[in-house]
Structure formats: C-alpha cells, structure tokens
PADRENKOL-955070 format. One line per field, with one value per atom (N, C-alpha, C): residue number from 1; atom name; y, z, x. Coordinates in steps of 0.02 Angstrom, whole numbers, plus 50000, padded with zeros to 5 digits. Layout:
// residues N
i NUM,...
at CA,...
v Y,...
w Z,...
u X,...
This chain:
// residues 283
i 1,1,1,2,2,2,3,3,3,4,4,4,5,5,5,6,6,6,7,7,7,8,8,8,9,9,9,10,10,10,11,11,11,12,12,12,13,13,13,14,14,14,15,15,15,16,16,16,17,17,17,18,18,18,19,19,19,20,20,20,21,21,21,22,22,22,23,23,23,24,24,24,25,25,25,26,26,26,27,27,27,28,28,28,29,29,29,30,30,30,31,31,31,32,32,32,33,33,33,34,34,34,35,35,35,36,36,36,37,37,37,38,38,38,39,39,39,40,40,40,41,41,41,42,42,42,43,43,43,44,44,44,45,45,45,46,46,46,47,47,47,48,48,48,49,49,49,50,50,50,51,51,51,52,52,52,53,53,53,54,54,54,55,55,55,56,56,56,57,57,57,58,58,58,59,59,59,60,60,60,61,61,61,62,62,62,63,63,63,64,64,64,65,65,65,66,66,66,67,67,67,68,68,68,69,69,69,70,70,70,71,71,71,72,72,72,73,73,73,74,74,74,75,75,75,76,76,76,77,77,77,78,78,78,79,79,79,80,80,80,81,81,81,82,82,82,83,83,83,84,84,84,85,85,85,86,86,86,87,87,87,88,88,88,89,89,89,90,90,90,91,91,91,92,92,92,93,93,93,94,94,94,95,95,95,96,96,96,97,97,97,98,98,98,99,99,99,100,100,100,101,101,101,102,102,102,103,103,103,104,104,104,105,105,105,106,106,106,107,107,107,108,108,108,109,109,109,110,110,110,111,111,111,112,112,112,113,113,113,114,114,114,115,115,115,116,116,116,117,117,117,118,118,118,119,119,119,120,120,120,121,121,121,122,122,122,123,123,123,124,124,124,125,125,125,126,126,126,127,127,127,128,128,128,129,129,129,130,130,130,131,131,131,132,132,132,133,133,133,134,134,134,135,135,135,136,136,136,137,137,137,138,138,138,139,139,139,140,140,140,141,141,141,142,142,142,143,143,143,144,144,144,145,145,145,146,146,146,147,147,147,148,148,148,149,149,149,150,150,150,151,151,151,152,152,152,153,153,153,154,154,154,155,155,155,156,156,156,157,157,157,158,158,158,159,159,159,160,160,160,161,161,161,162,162,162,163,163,163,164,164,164,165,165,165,166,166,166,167,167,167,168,168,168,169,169,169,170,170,170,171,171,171,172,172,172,173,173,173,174,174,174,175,175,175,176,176,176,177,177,177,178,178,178,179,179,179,180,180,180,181,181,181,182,182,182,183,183,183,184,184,184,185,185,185,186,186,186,187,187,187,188,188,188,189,189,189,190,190,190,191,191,191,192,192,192,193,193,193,194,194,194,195,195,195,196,196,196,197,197,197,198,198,198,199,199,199,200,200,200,201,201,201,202,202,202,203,203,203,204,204,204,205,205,205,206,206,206,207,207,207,208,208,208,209,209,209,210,210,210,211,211,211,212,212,212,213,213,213,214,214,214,215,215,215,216,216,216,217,217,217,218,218,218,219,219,219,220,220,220,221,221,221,222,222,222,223,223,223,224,224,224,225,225,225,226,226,226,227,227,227,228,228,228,229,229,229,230,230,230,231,231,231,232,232,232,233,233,233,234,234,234,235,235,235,236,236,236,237,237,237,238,238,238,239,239,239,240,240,240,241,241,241,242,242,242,243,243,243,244,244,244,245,245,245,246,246,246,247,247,247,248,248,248,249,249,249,250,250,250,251,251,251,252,252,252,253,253,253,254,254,254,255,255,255,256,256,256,257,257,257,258,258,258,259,259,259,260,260,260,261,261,261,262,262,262,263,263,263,264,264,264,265,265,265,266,266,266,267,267,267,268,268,268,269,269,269,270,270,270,271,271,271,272,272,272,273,273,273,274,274,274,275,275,275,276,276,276,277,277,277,278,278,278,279,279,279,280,280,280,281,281,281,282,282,282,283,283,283
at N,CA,C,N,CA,C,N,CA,C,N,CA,C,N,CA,C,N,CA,C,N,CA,C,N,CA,C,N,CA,C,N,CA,C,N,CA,C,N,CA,C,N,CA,C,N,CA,C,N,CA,C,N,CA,C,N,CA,C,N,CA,C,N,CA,C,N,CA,C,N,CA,C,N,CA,C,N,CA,C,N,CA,C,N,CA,C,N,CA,C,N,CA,C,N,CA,C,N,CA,C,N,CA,C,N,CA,C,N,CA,C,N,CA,C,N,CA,C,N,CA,C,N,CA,C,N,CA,C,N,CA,C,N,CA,C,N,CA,C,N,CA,C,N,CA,C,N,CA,C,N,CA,C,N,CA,C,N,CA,C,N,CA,C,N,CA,C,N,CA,C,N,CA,C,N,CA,C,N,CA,C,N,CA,C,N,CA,C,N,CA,C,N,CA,C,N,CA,C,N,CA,C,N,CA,C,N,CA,C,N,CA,C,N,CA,C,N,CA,C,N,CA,C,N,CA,C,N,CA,C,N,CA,C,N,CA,C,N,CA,C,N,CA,C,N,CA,C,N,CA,C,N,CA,C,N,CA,C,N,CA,C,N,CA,C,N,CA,C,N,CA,C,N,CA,C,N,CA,C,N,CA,C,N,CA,C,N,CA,C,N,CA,C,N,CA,C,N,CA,C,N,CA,C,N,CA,C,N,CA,C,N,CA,C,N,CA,C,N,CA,C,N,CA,C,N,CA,C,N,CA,C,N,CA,C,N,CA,C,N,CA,C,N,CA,C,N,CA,C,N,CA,C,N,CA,C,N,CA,C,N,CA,C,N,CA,C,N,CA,C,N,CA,C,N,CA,C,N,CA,C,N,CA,C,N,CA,C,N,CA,C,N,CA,C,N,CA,C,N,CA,C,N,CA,C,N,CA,C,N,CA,C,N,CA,C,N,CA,C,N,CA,C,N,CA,C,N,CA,C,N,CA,C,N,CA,C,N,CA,C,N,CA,C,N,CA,C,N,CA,C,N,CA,C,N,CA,C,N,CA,C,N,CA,C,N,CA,C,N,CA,C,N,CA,C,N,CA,C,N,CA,C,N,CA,C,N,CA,C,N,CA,C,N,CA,C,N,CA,C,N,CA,C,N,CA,C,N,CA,C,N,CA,C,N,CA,C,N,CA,C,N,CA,C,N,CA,C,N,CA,C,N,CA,C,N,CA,C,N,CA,C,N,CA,C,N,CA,C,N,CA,C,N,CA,C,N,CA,C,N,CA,C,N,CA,C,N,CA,C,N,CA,C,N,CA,C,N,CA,C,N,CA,C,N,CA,C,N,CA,C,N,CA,C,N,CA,C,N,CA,C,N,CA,C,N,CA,C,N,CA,C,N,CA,C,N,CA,C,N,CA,C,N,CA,C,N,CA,C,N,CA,C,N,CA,C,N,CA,C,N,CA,C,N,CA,C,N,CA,C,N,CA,C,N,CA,C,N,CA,C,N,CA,C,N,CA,C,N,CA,C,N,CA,C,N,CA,C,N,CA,C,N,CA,C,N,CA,C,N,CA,C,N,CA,C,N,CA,C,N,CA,C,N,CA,C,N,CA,C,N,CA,C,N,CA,C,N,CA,C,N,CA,C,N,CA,C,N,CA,C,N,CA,C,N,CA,C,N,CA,C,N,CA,C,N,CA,C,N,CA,C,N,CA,C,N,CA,C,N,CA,C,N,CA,C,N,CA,C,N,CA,C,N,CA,C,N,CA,C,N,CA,C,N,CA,C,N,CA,C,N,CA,C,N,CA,C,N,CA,C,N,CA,C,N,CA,C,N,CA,C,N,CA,C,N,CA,C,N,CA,C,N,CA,C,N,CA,C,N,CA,C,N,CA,C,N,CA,C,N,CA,C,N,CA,C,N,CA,C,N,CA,C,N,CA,C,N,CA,C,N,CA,C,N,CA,C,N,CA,C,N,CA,C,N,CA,C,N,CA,C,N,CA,C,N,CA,C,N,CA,C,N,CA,C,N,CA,C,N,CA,C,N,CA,C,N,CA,C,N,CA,C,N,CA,C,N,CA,C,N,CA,C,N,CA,C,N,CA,C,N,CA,C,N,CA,C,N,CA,C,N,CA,C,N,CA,C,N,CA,C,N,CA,C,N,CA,C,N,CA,C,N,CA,C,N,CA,C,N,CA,C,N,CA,C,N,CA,C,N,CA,C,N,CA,C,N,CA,C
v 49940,50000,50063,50110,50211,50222,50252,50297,50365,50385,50437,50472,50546,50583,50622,50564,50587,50649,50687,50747,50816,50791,50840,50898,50886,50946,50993,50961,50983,51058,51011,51052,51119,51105,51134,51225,51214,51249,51292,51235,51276,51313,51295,51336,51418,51392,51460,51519,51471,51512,51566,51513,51566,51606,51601,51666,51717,51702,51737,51774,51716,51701,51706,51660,51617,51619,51617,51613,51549,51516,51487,51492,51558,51595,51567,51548,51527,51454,51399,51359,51293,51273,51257,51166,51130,51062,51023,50995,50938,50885,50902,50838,50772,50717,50641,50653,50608,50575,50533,50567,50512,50451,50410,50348,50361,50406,50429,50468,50514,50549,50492,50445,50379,50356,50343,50324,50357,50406,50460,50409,50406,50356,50287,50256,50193,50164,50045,50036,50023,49991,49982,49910,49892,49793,49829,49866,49892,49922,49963,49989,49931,49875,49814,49776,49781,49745,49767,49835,49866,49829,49789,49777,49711,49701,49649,49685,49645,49703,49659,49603,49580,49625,49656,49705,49775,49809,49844,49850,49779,49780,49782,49748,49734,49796,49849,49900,49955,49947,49997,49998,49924,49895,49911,49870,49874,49819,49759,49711,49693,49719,49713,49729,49780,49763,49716,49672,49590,49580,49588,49547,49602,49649,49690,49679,49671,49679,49732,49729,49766,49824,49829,49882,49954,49915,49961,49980,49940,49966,49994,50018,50061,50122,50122,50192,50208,50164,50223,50209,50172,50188,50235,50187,50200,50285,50285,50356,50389,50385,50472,50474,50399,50417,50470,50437,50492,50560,50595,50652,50686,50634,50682,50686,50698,50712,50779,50810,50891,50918,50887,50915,50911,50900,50825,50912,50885,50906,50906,50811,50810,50886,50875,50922,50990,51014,51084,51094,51043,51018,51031,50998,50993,51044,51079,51117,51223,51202,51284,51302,51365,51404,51444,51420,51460,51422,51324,51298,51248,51221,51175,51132,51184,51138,51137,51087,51112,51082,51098,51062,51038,50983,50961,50964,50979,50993,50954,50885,50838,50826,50887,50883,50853,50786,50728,50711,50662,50609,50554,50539,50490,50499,50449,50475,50462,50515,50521,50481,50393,50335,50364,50393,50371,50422,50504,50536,50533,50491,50485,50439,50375,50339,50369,50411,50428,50462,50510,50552,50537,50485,50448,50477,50469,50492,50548,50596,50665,50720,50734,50781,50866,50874,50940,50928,50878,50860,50886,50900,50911,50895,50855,50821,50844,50857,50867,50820,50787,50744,50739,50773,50751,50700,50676,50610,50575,50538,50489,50426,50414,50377,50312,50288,50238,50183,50239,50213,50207,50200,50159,50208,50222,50159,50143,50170,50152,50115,50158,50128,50157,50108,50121,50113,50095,50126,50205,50224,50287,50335,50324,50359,50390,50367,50392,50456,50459,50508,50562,50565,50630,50676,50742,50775,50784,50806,50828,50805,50748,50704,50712,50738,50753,50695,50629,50596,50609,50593,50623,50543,50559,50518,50504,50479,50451,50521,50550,50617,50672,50684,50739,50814,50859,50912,50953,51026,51084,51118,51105,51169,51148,51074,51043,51047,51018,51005,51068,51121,51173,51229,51196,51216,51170,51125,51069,51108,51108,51139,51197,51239,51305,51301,51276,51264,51240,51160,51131,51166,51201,51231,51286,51325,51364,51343,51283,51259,51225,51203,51180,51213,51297,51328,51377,51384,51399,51360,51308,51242,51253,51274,51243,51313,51352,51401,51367,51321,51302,51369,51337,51413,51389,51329,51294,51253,51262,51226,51210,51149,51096,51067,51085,51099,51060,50971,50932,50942,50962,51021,50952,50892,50850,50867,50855,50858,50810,50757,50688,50696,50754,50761,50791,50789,50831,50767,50792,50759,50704,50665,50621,50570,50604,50554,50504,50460,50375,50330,50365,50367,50389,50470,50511,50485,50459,50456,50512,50587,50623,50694,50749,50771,50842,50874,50951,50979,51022,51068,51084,51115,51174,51222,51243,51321,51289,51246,51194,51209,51188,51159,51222,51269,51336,51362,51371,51401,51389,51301,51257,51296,51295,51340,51403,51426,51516,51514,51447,51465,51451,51405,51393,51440,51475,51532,51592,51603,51647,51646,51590,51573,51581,51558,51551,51630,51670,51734,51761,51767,51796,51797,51727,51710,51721,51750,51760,51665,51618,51572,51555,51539,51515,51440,51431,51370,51323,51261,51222,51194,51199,51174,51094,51053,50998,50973,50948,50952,50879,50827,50786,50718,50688,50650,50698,50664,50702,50650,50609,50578,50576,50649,50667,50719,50699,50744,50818,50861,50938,50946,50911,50919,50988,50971,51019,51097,51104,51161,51185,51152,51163,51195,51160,51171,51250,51241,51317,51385,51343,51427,51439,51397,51398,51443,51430,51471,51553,51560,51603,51653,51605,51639,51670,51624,51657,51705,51726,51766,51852,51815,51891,51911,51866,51894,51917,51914,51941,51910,51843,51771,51769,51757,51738,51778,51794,51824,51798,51790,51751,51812,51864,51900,51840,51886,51841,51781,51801,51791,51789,51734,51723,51792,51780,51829,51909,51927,52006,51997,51954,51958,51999,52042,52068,52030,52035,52014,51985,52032,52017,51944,51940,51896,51823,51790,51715,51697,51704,51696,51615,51616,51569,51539,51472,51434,51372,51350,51292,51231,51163,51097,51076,51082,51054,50968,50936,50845,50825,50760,50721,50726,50746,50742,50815,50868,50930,50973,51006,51057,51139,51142,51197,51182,51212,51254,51315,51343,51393,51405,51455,51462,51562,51583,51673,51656,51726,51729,51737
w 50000,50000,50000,49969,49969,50029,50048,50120,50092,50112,50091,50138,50144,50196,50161,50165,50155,50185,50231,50256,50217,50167,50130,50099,50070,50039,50086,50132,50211,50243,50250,50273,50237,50151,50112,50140,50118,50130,50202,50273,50312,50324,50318,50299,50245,50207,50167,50226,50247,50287,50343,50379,50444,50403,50313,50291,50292,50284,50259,50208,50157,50076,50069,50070,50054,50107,50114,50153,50127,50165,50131,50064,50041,49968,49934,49953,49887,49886,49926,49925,49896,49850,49810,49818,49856,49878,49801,49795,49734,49737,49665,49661,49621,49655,49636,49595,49550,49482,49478,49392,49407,49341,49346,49318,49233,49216,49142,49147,49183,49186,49177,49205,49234,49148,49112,49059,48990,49004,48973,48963,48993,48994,49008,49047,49068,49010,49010,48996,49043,49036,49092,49122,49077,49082,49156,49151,49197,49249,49251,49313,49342,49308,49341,49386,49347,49394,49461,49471,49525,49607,49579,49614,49633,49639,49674,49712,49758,49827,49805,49785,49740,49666,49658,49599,49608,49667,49701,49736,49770,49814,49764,49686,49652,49634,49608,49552,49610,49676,49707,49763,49747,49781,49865,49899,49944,49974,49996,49993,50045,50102,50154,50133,50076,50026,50000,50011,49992,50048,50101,50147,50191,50140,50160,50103,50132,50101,50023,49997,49918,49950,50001,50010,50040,50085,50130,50063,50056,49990,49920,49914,49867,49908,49989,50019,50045,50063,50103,50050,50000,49938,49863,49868,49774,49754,49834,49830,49837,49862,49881,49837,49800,49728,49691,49688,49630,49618,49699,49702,49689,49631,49643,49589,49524,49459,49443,49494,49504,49444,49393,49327,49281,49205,49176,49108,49059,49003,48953,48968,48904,48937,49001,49015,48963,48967,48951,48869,48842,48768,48752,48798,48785,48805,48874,48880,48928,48900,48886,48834,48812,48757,48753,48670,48676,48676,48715,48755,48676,48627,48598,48605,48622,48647,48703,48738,48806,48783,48857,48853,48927,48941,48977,49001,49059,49080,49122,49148,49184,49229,49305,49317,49374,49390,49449,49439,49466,49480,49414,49406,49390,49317,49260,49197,49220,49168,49182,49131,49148,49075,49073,49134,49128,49089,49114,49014,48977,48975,48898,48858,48904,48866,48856,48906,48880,48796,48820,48753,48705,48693,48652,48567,48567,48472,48473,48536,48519,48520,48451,48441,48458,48517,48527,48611,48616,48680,48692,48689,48697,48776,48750,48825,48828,48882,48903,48967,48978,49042,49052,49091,49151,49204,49207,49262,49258,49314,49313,49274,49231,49189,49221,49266,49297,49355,49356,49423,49377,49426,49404,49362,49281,49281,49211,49177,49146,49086,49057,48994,48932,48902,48834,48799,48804,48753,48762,48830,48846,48805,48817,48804,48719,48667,48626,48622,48659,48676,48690,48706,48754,48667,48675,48633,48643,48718,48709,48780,48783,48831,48851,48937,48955,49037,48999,49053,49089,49155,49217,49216,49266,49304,49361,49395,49485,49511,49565,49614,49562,49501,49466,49527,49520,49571,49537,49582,49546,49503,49497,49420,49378,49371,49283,49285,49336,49339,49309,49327,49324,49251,49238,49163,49104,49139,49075,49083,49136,49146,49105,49130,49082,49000,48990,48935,48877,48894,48871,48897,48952,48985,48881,48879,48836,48759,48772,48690,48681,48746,48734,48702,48752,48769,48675,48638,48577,48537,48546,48493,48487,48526,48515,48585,48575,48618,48657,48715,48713,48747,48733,48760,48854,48869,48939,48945,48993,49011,49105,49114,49169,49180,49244,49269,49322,49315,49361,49400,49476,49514,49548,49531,49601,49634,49717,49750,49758,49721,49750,49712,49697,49660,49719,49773,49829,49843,49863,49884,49952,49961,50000,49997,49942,49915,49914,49961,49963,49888,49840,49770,49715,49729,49650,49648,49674,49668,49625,49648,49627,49696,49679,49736,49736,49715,49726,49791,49802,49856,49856,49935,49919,49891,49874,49842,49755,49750,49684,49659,49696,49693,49670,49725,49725,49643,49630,49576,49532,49516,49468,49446,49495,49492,49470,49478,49469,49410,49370,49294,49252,49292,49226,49238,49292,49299,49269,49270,49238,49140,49126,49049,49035,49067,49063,49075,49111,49114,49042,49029,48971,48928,48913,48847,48861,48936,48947,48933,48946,48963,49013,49054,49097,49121,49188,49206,49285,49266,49310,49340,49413,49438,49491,49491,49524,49562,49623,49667,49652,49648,49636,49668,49658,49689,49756,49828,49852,49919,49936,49987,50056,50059,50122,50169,50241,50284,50263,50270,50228,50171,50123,50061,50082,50127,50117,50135,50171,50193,50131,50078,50012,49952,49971,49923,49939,50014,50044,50021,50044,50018,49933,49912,49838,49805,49839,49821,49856,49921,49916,49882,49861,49813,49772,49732,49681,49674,49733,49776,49740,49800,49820,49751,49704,49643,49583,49635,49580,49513,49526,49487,49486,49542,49576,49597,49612,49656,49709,49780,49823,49849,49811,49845,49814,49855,49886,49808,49759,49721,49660,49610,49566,49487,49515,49462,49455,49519,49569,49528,49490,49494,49424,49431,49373,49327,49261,49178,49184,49215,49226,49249,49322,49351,49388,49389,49398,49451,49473,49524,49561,49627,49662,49681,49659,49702,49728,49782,49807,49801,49776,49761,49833,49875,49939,49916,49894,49886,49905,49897,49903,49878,49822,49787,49730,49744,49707,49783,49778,49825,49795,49734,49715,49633,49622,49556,49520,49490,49446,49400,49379,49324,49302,49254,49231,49172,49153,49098,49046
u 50042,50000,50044,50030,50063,50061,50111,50091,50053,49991,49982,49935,49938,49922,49834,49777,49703,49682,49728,49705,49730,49769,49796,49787,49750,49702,49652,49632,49593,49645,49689,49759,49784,49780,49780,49735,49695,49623,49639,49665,49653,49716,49772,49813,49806,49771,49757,49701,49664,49613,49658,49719,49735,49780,49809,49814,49787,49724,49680,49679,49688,49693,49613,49598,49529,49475,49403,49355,49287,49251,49195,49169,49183,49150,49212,49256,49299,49304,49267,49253,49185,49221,49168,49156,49090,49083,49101,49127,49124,49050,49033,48981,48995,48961,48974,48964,49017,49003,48940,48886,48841,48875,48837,48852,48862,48804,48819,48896,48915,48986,49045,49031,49098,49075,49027,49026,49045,49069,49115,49182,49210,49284,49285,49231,49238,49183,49185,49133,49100,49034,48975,49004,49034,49067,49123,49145,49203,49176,49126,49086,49063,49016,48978,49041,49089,49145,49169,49156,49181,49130,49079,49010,49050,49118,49148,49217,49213,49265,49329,49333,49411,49415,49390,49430,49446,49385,49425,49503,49481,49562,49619,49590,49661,49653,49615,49621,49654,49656,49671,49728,49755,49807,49798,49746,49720,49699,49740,49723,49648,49645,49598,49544,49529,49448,49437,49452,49444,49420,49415,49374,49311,49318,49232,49194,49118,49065,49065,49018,49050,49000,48924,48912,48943,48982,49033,49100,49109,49179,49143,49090,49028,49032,49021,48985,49062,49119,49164,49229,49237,49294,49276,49234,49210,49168,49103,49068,49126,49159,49222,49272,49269,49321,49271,49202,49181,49168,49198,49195,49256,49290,49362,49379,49306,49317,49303,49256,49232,49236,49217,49221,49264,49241,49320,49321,49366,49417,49331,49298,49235,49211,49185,49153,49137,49214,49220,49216,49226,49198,49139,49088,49032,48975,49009,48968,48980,49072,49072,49095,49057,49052,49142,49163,49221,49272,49284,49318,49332,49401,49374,49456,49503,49561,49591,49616,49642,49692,49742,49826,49834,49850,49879,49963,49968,50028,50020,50065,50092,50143,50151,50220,50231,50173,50198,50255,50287,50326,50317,50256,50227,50192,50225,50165,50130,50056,49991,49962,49958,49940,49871,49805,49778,49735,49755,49730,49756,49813,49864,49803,49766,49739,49688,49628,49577,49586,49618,49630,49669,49702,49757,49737,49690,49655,49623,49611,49578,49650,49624,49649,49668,49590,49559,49610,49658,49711,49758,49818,49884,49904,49941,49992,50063,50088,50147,50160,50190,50219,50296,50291,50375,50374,50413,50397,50457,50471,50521,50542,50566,50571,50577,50588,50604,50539,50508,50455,50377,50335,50265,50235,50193,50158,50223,50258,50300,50250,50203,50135,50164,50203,50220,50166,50102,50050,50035,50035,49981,50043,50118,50146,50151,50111,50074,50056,50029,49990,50019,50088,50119,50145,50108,50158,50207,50224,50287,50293,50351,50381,50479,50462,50503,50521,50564,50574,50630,50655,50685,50719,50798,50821,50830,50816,50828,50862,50851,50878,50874,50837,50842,50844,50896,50868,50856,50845,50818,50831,50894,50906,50918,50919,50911,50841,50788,50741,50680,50705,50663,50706,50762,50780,50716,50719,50674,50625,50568,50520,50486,50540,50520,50514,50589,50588,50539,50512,50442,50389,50379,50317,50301,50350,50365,50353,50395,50373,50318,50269,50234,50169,50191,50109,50147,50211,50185,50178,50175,50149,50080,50043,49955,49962,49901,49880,49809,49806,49739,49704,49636,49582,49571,49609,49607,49667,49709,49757,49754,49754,49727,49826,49820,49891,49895,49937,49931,50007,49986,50049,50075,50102,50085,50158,50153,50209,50257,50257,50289,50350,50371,50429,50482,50461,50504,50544,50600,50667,50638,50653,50619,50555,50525,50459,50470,50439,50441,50440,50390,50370,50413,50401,50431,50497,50542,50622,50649,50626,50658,50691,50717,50762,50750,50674,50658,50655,50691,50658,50601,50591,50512,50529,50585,50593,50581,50584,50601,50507,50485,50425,50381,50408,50361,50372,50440,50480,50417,50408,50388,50316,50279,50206,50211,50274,50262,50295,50339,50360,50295,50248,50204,50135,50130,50095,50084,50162,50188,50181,50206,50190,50102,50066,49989,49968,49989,49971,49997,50054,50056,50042,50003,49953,49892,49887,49805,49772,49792,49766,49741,49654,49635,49692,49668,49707,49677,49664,49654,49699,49698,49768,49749,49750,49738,49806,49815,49861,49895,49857,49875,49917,49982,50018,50056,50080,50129,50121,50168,50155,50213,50209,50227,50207,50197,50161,50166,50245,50252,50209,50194,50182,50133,50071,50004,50043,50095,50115,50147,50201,50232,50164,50127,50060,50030,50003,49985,50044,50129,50162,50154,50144,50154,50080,50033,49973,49998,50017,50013,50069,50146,50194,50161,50117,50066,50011,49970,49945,50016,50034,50094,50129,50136,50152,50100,50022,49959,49949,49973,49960,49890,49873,49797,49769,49712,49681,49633,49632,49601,49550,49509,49454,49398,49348,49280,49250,49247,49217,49266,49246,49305,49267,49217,49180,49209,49254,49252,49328,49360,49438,49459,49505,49526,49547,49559,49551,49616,49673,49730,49755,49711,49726,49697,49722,49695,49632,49565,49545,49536,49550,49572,49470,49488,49428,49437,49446,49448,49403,49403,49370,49386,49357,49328,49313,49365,49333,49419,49390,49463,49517,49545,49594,49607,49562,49584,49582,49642,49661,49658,49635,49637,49627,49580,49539,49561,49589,49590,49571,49544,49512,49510,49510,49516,49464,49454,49412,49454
C-alpha cells in the first residue's frame, strides 16, 4: 500500500484560511460523479465489475477490501472516489462556450497513463508529461499520447529540473495556444518522496508553479490546477506557500468571488473533495 496523507488537501484549505487568503465563498463542495459521467471514459462491463470488493482491492492495491462487504467498499471507497472528478476536460467540450482545445501539463513524479489513454486519438488534447522515467506506471502505450515528453532520472534536482520545465512549459504553450490549460501540480517530486524518486526542494517546487503561471498569464490562458500525487506529511504546507507565492506575485487572486477578479489575474477557488486542493480558472 502508498503511504499517503488523506488529510491533505483539508490542510491545504486551512492553511490558506489562517492566511487569510481564502474564506467559505471561495470554496466550492464537489459533486458525485453520476454513472452517465463515469461512462464518458469507462465501459459499463468495467463499472459492473467494480460491484465485486476483489477488483477493488486489486484495482486499488488494497488488499483488506477483499474481505469487506461490496456495500461498505461502494459507500466508504468508490462514493468518495467519485467526488474527485469535480468536473472533467469532456466536460468543458461539451458544455462551455468558447472551450474546443485544452493542454495538459503533467508535472507529477509519475506519467499520467491514465489521460494519455483517455485522450490517446483526440485531437482537441495536447499532452505534456514530466515524470520519472524509471518508476510506476512506465505505459508504453499511453505514452502515445504525450506530445511533448520530458522523462527524468533518479535524484533529478532543481536546476536541471526546472531548466526542462520552463523550457517545454514554453514550447509547449507555443505549439498549440489552448483556450484551457489543466495543470497537474503533484508534489511527489520533493526530495524524499517515498514514490517520486526524485530530489526538489520546496523552493524547487514553488519556483515550478510560478514558471508555469507565469507562461499562462502571458498568453492570457485560463488554468486548472489539480494538486494531485505528494506523499509526504510537509507536502500540504509546500502546496499552501506555493498558492500564496502566487497570491503575492498577483498570479491569483484570492478576493471573495472568482467573478470580482481582474482580467489580469487568475481567480482562486477551492474543490473542497478528496483529491483537488485547488481550482483555477480566469476569463
């Protein structure tokens, strides 16, 4: 099993609060996935399967869901996964006006197989992934998919690390201008990650957010930021200074209402669910 710290994003949030960054009004509840949404990417043959607590345990490397009931591993695994889609890429396809390409930016630890595969043949996609070349899931199919693929070696540190960064951040966003770019921030790239086997500082980390902040402002590109991998206790505090680096450099804006935020700048809303620690989005 991951060691991983489920209070993370919680932490996230309240950390921003005794800034007094953020208040309730910038907090937004995530709603469950309904079954038509999960049928966006999944088949129904693959959902029906989940209605056994041995494919859970295997799909989630969890062995002790093998010996609970499939109702209890439905109401306290599967419902709180589905709150941690808070709104997908089809989504914004289908139903905002304006929206017809996005870009993905990938800067876990870890390739991202699993929108490499969704999106593998859409075109209206663009992928970028950094990740460790060495560690899980290592999917030479998904990797198809990556336009522009930037793999890492074991202890990469910060200043090759954040030379690559910029660099592809750059060539990526003038290759294809999307009208939405969805910005996976994960932390498991910090020096010590049980996981990332890689060797960033927090100054590393912060940097990382404010180069691709920085690029997205100047194209006037909106941006979704999802927190993602990071499996160490610090991480939520690395996450909190890093919003407010961005804050203090008028990246973001954390007043009441994302509607109230100048043209300029990024307004801050928090996904109150399991696994997004922060939302961004500009007009």
């Amino acid at each position: 099993m991951h060691p991983f710290d489920a209070g993370k994003w919680g932490k996230v949030i309240g950390f921003l609060k005794e800034e007094q960054l953020i208040t309730d009004d910038n907090i937004v509840e995530a709603r469950e996935a309904t079954e038509d949404d999960l049928l966006v990417v999944h088949t129904r043959r693959y959902l029906n399967k989940l209605k056994w607590s041995f494919v859970v345990a295997t799909i989630t490397e969890i062995p002790p869901l093998l010996l609970l009931p499939n109702f209890l591993v439905q109401r306290r695994v599967l419902r709180p996964l589905r709150t941690q889609t808070g709104g997908t890429i089809m989504f914004l396809f289908e139903r905002v006006e304006g929206v017809s390409k996005a870009t993905i930016i990938d800067l876990d630890a870890h390739q991202g197989n699993g929108h490499e595969r969704d999106f593998m043949d859409d075109k209206r996609v663009y992928i970028m992934d950094v990740y460790n070349r060495y560690i899980y899931p290592g999917d030479g199919f998904a990797k198809r998919a990556i336009k522009r693929k930037v793999e890492l070696d074991w202890g990469t540190e910060d200043q090759e690390y954040l030379q690559k960064v910029e660099m592809h951040v750059e060539g990526a966003l003038n290759e294809v201008k999307p009208d939405v770019l969805v910005y996976n921030a994960g932390t498991d790239i910090l020096d010590g990650d049980p996981l990332g086997g890689l060797a960033i500082s927090p100054q590393g980390i912060i940097k990382r957010d404010e180069i691709l902040f920085k690029a997205a402002r100047r194209r006037k590109i909106p941006i979704l930021m999802v927190t993602s991998g990071g499996y160490q206790k610090r991480t939520a505090r690395i996450i909190a200074d890093s919003i407010i680096n961005l804050h203090n450099l008028g990246l973001v804006d954390c007043d009441s209402a994302a509607s109230e935020a100048r043209p300029s700048q990024v307004p801050l809303m928090m996904s109150k669910s399991i696994s997004s620690a922060a939302a961004l989005s500009s007009r």
